[in-house]
C-alpha positions as CSV (number, residue, x, y, z in Angstrom):
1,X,87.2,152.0,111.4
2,X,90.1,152.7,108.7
3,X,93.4,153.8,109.5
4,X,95.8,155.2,107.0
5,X,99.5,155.0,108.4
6,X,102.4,157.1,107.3
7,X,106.1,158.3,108.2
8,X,108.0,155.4,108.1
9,X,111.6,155.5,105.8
10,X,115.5,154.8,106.4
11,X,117.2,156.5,109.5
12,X,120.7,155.8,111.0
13,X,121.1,154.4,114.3
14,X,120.6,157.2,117.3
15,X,118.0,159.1,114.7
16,X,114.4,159.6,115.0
17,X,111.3,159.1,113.5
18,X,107.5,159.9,113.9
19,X,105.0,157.4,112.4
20,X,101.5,159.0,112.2
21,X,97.7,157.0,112.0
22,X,95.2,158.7,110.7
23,X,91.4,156.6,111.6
24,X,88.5,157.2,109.7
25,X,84.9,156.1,110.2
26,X,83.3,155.1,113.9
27,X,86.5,156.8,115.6
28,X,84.4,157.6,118.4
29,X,83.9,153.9,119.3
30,X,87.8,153.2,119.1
31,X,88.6,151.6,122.9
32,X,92.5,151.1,122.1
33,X,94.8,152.5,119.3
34,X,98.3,151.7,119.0
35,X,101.4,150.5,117.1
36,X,102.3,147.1,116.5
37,X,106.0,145.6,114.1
38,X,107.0,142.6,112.4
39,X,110.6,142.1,111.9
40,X,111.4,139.7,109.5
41,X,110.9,136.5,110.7
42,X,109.4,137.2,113.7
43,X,106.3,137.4,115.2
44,X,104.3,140.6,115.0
45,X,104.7,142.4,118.4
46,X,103.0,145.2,120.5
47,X,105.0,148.6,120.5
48,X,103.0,151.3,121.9
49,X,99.1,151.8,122.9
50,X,96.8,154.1,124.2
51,X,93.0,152.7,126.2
52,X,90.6,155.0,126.9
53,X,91.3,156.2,130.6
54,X,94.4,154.6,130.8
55,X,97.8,155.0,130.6
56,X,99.6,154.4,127.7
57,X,101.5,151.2,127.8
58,X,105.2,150.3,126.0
59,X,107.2,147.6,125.3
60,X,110.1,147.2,127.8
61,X,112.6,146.9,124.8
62,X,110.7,150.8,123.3
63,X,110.8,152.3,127.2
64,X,111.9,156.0,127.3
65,X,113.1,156.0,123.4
66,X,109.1,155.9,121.7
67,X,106.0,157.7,123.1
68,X,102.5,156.9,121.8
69,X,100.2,160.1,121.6
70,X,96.9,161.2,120.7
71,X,95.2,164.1,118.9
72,X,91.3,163.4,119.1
73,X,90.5,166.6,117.0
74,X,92.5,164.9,113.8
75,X,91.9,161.2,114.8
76,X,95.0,160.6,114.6
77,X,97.7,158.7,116.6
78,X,101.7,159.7,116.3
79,X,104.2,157.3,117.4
80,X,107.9,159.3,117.9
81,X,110.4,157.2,117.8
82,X,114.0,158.5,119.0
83,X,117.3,157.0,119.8
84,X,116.5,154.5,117.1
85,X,118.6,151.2,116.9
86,X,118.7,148.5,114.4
87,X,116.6,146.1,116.4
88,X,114.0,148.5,115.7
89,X,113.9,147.7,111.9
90,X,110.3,146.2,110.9
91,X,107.3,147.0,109.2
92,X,104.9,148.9,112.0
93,X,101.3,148.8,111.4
94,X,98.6,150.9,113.4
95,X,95.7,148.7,115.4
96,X,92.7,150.1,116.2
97,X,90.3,147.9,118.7
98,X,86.7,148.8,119.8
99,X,82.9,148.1,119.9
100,X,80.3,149.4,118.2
101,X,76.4,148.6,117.3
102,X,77.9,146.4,115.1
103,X,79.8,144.7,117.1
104,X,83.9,144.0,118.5
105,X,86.4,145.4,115.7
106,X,89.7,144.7,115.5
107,X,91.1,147.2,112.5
108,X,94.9,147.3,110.9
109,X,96.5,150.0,109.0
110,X,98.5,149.0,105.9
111,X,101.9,148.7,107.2
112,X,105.1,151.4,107.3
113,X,108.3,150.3,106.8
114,X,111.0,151.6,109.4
115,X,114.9,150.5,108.7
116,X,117.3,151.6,110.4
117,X,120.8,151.6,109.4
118,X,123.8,150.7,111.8
């Protein structure tokens, strides 16, 4: 599985911004997609996923500002990010985990940087 990611840029604090995944290849063997950022310095961090038959899940510190969604027909997964703050600035990158034939996968996306100014 490939993912291409996209949207990221330079907002003000309280703006919004929609980060967009697109996958490619064995899509239909994708078991969890989501969004993942690294701050500088930091550790890299889980933001927003979606499982198959499940809920999506947040990160308490992305609660009722981001929602994670899912357009199977385009293969592609949109994070929308409101009510952005400063602590959000990082680079996301899209994470795509599964099974196949072939095996477990575990795939990134290259990664979108999102800064926003205070």
């Amino acid at each position: 599985v490939q993912l291409q990611a996209s949207g990221g840029g330079l907002v003000q604090a309280g703006g919004s911004l929609r980060l967009s995944c697109a996958a490619s290849g064995s899509t239909f063997s994708i078991n969890r997609i989501g969004w993942y950022r690294q701050a500088l310095g930091k550790q890299r961090e889980l933001v927003a996923a979606i499982s198959s038959g499940s809920s999506p899940n947040y990160a308490d510190s992305v609660k009722g500002r981001f929602t994670i969604s899912r357009d199977n027909a385009k293969n592609t997964v949109y994070l929308q990010m409101n009510s952005l703050k400063s602590e959000d600035t990082a680079v996301y990158y899209c994470n795509a985990f599964g099974s196949s034939s072939a095996g477990f996968f575990n795939s990134w996306g290259q990664g979108t940087q999102v800064t926003v100014s205070s």
